[in-house]
N, C-alpha and C positions, 0 to 999 in steps of 0.2 A: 417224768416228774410226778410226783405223788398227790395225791389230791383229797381233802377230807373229804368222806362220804355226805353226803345232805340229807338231812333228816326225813325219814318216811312216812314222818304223820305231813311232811310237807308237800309230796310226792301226789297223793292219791283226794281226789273230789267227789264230793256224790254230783257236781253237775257244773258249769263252768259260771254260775252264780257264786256257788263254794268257793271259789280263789276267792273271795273279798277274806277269809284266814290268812293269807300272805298278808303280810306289813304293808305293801301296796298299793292295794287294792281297796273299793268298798262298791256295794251293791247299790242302785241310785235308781230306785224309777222300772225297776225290772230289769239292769244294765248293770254289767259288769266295768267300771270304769279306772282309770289310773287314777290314784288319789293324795299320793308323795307327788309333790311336784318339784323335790329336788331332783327326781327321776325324768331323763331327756334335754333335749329336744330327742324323733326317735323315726329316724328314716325306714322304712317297708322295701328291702329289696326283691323282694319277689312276690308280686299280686298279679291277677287276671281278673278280669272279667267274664263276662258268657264267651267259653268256646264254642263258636259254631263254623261247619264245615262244608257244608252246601248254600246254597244264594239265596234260597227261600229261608231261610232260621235266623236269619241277621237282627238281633233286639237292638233298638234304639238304647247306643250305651248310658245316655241323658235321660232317659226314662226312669222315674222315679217308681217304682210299683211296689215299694214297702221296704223295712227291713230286711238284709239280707236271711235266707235261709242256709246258713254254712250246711256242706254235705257232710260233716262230722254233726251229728246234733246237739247241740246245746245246753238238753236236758238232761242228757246221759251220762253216767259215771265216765271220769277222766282219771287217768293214770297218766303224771308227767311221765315215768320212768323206763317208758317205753317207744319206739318208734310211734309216733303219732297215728300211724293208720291204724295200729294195732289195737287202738280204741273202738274199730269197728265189729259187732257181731261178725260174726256167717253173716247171716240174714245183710247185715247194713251194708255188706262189700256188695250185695248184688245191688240192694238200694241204690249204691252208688255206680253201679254200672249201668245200670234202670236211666238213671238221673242223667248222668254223662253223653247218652247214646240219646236220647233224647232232646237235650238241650243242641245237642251237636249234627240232630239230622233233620230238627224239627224245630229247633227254638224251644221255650214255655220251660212249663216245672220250676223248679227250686230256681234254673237258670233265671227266668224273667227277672229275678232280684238280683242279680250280681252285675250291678250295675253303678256307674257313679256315683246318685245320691247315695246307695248304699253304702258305697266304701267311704262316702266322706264321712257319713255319721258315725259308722265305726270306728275311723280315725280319729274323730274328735273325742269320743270317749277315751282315745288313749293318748291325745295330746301328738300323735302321730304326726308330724309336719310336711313329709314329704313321702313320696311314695312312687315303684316303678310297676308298671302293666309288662306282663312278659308273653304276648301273644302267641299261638304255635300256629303253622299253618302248610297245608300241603302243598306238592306241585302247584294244581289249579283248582280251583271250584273254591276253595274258602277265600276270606279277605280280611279275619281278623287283625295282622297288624294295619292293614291300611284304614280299616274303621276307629281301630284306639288311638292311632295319630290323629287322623283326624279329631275324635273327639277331645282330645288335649291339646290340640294345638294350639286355644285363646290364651294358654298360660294355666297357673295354677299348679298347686303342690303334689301333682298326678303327672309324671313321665310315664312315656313309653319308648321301650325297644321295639324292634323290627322282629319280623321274621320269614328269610327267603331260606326255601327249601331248595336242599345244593342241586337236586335235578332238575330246579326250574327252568325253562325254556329263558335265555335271554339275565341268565343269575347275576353278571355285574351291571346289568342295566337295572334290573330290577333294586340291587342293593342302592344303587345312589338313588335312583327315584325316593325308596324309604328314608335315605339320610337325606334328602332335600326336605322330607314332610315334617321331620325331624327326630328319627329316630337314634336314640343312645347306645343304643349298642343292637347285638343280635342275639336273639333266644335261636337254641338249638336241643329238641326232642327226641333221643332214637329212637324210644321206645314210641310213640306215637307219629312222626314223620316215617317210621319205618326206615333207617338212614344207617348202616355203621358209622360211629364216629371218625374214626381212620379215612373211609374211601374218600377214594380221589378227587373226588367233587366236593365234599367236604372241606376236605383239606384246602382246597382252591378259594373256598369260601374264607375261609378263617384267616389266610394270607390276606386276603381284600380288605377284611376288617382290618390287620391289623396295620397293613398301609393307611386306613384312613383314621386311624385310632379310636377305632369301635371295640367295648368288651364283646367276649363270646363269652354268652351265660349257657350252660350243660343245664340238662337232667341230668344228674350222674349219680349212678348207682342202681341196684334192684331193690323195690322195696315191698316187695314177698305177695303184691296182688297183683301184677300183672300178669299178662296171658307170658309163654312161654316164649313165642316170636319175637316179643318187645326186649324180654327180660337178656336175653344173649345179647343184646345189642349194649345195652348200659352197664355191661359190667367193667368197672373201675379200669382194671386193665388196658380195656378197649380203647380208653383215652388217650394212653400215653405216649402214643405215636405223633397224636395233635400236635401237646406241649412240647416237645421235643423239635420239632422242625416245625415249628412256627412260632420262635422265639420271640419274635417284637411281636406278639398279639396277647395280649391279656387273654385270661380263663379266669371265668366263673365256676366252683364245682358245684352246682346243687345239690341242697341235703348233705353237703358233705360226702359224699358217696353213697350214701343214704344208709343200707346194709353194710355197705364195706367199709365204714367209715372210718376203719385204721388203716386201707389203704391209700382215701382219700387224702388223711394225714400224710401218711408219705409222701405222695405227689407234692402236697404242699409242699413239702420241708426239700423236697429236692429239684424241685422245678421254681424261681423267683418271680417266674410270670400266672402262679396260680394263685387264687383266692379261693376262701371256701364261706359259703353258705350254710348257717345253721338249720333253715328252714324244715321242720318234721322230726330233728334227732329229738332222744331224751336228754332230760336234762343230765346224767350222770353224763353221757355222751358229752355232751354241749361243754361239759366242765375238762373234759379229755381235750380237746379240740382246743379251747382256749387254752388250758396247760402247755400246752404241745407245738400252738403253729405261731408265729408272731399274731399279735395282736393287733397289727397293724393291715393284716389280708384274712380278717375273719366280718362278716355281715350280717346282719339281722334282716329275717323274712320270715313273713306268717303263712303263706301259698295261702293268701284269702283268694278266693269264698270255699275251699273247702276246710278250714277252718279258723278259729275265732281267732281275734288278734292277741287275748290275754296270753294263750297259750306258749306261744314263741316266748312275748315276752316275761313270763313266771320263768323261764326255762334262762333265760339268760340273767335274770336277778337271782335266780338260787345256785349260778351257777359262778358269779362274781360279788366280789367287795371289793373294787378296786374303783372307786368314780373315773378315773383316767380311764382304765381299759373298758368300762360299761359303756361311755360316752366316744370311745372308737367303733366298736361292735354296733351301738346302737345308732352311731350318727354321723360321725365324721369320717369313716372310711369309705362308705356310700355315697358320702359329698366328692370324695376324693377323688374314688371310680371313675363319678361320671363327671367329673372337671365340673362342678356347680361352685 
């Protein structure tokens, strides 16, 4: 299906203050905020908080230590029209591997902010209503999903998924304990669990879910910074053995396949148990996707805290006129996922 191109003076920012030029948007206080309020309600399929992955690095996800510091910065020239990381220097990709490895072995850094009060204020500037935490976590030593269930457990417009890594000692005991605390479904990372999507443990995993009718939300796709080890593991293809023989389990595709993201489409369109994730594409991307897959298995996600909420959203209003299919992407099919 054909698609008008979106205008280029619409495309490019000198800083993510700049989006208040979209129809929108307007700049409030040194904030970028939503300011159409025919625009939403607008569910957040895919957030985290601080990944951390040893027992001493655990930040208090309630801890309020300032506005978030998204690892894309803020002040820097933005280009919708491209893969989202693609925003980052040289230099910034190391910054964010600086950043990563550190929050992740040690706590602190940019990480200390990516925490509740953060996400909430950010939310609120976009009128954001509801939102999921999509934890990752290794065999043993980390405990990020069991800290973010916890921390949402009193209620509130913050879910979270689970995440049992398929080599874990004890993996269906571990997964219903998670769905006891209450997790929605299950995050799944090859490139960072180090896991082919395919083996066999996996595989076993994903059948569990879909006996208990839990999503399996992917990384899926390469998206041009990862080390080499990771990147073979998320290539599109890798997946397709999942979807195929574990029919009754829902898929998430993140990022749409991210790079591959006309394979991604495929999968869609030929598997009825995949969903795809916009989280990271360009917006010309974003407009393919929507063209292309039902609009009834496509979701709105920002991958905050590394970066800002506008982002995703300018990407999916430049990329629709339709209030019915805006108000699926951005809200009602996330309702639907997760039976809310």
């Amino acid at each position: 299906m054909s698609v008008t191109p979106i205008d280029p003076s619409l495309l490019r920012f000198r800083n993510i203050l700049d989006l208040e030029r979209l129809p929108w948007f307007e700049a409030r206080d040194g904030r970028l905020v939503l300011a159409d309020t025919s625009i939403g309600p607008i569910f957040d399929i895919h957030a985290h908080l601080a990944q951390t992955f040893m027992p001493w690095a655990n930040p208090d996800p309630h801890e309020d230590c300032g506005d978030c510091v998204h690892l894309l910065k803020t002040d820097q020239p933005l280009d919708l029209d491209i893969y989202v990381n693609q925003n980052f220097s040289k230099a910034g990709v190391e910054e964010l591997e600086d950043a990563l490895k550190k929050c992740g072995m040690w706590g602190g850094g940019a990480g200390a902010t990516h925490t509740l009060p953060a996400l909430q204020r950010d939310m609120d500037d976009f009128g954001i209503q509801g939102g999921l935490l999509l934890p990752i976590d290794w065999p043993a030593l980390s405990s990020n999903a069991r800290r973010w269930l916890k921390a949402v457990a009193g209620g509130g417009p913050v879910l979270s998924f689970g995440s049992v890594h398929p080599m874990r000692i004890g993996l269906q005991a571990e997964l219903d304990r998670q769905v006891k605390r209450g997790a929605r479904g299950i995050k799944v990372h090859p490139a960072i669990q180090l896991i082919h999507p395919s083996h066999p443990r996996a595989l076993k995993l994903y059948r569990l879910c879909g006996e208990r009718g839990l999503p399996v939300f992917f990384h899926c796709g390469p998206v041009g910074i990862e080390k080499e080890i990771s990147r073979v593991r998320c290539l599109v293809e890798n997946y397709r053995q999942a979807l195929a023989e574990c029919p009754n389990t829902t898929f998430v595709l993140g990022h749409s396949g991210a790079l591959e993201w006309e394979r991604g489409i495929a999968l869609a369109n030929e598997y009825d148990n995949v969903w795809l994730d916009l989280s990271c594409q360009s917006a010309s991307v974003t407009q393919q996707v929507i063209a292309r897959v039902s609009p009834d298995r496509i979701l709105h996600g920002s991958d905050w805290p590394f970066y800002h909420h506008g982002i995703g959203i300018a990407k999916v209003l430049l990329a629709t006129d339709r209030p019915d299919v805006r108000r699926k992407i951005l809200w009602e099919n996330a309702r639907r996922l997760l039976a809310l």
